[in-house]
C-alpha positions in Angstrom: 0.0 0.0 0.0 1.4 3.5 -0.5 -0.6 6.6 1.0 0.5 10.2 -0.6 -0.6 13.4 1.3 -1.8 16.5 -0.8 -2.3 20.2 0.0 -5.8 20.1 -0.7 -5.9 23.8 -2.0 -4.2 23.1 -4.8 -6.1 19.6 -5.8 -8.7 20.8 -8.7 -11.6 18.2 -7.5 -10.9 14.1 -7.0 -11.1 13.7 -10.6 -7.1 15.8 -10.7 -6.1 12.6 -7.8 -7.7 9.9 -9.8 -6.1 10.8 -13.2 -2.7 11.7 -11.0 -2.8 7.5 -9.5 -4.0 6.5 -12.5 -0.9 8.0 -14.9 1.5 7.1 -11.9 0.5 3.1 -12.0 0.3 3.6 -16.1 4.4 4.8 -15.6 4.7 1.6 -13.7 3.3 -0.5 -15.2 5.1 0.9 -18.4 8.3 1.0 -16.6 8.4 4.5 -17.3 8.3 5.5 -13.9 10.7 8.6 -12.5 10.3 7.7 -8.9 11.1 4.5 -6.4 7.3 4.7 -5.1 3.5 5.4 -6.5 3.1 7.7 -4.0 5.8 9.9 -4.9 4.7 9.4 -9.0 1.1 10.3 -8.3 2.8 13.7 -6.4 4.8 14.3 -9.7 1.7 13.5 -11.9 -0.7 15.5 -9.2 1.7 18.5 -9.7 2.7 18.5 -13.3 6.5 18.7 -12.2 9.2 16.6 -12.8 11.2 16.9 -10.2 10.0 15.4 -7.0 11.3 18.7 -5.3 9.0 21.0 -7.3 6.3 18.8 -6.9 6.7 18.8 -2.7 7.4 22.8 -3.0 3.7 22.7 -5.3 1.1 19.9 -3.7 2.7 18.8 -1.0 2.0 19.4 2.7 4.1 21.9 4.3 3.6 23.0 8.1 0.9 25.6 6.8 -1.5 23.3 5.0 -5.3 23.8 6.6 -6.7 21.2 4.1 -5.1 17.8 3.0 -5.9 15.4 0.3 -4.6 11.7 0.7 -4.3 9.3 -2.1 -4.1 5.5 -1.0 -3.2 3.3 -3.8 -3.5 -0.5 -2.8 -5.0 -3.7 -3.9 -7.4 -4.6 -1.2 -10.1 -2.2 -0.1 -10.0 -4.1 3.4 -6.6 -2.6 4.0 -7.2 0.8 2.5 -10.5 1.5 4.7 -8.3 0.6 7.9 -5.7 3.3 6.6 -8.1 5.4 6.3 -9.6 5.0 10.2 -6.2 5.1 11.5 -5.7 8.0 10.1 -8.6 9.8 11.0 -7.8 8.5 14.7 -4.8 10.0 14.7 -5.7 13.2 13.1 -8.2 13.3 15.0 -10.9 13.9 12.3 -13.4 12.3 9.8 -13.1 12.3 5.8 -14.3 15.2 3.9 -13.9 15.3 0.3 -15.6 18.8 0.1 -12.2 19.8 0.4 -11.4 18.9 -3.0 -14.1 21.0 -4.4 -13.2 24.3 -6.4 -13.7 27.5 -4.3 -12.9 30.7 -5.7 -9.9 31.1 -3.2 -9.0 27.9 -4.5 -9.4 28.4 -8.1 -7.1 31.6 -7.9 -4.2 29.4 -6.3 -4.6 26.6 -8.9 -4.7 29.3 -11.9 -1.5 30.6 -10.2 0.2 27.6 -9.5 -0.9 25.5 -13.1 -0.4 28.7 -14.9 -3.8 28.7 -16.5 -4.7 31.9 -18.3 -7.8 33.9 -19.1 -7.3 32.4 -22.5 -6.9 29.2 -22.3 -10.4 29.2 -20.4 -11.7 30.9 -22.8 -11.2 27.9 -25.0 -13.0 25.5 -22.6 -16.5 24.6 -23.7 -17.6 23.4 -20.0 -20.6 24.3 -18.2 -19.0 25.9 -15.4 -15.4 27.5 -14.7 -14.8 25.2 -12.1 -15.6 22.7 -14.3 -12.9 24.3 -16.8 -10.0 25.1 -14.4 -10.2 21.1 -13.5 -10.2 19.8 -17.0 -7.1 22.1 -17.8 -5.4 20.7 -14.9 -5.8 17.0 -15.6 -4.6 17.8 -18.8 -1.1 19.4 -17.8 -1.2 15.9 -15.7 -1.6 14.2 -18.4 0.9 15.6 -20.6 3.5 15.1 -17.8 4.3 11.8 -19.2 4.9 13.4 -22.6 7.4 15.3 -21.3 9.4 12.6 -19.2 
């Protein structure tokens, strides 16, 4: 099992951390990998960087962070729901994935940090912005491996 922790304010809804696991296990399974761990490929995936110390410095927790994401990638749900109470005992908290929603606070740190413009949104035939800032995101995600 590997477990990756997020800043949260920078994670553009849960469909950015699925499509960051699911292009870190494609890199595995590929053998096309740029890390040691899943974890650490989902934060380089989650990030759009390719250097594991741009990608901590981007999504990862720092002693600031109000809201964290966590991805657990494993192969048996049994083990990933007791990861999950274990570490909502210790945090002393329950899951909330409303923190992975888009707020407009939110959305201006993403725009800053992904470097999405006016523009490019522009381009985006979505129903919402929200809707717009997270498909640009998983797209930079995706093209990570492109770039590797």
């Amino acid at each position: 099992m590997n477990i990756q922790f997020f800043d949260a304010d920078l994670i553009a809804t849960r469909e950015h951390l699925y499509f960051a696991v699911l292009n870190a296990l494609q890199a595995f399974k590929n053998k096309t990998n740029h890390s040691k761990s899943p974890a650490m490929e989902t934060l380089l995936y989650a990030s759009a960087q390719r250097q594991i110390q741009k990608a901590i410095e981007c999504c990862g927790i720092k002693p600031k962070t109000k809201n964290m994401a966590v991805a657990i990638i494993g192969d048996d749900p049994g083990h990933i729901r007791k990861a999950v109470e274990a570490m909502s005992e210790y945090l002393g908290g329950k899951p909330d994935e409303t923190v992975l929603d888009l707020s407009k606070s939110k959305e201006i740190r993403i725009r800053k940090t992904f470097e999405i413009t006016i523009e490019e949104l522009k381009t985006q035939k979505k129903e919402s912005k929200e809707k717009a800032i997270a498909s640009l995101v998983i797209e930079r995600v995706s093209l990570l491996s492109t770039q590797f």
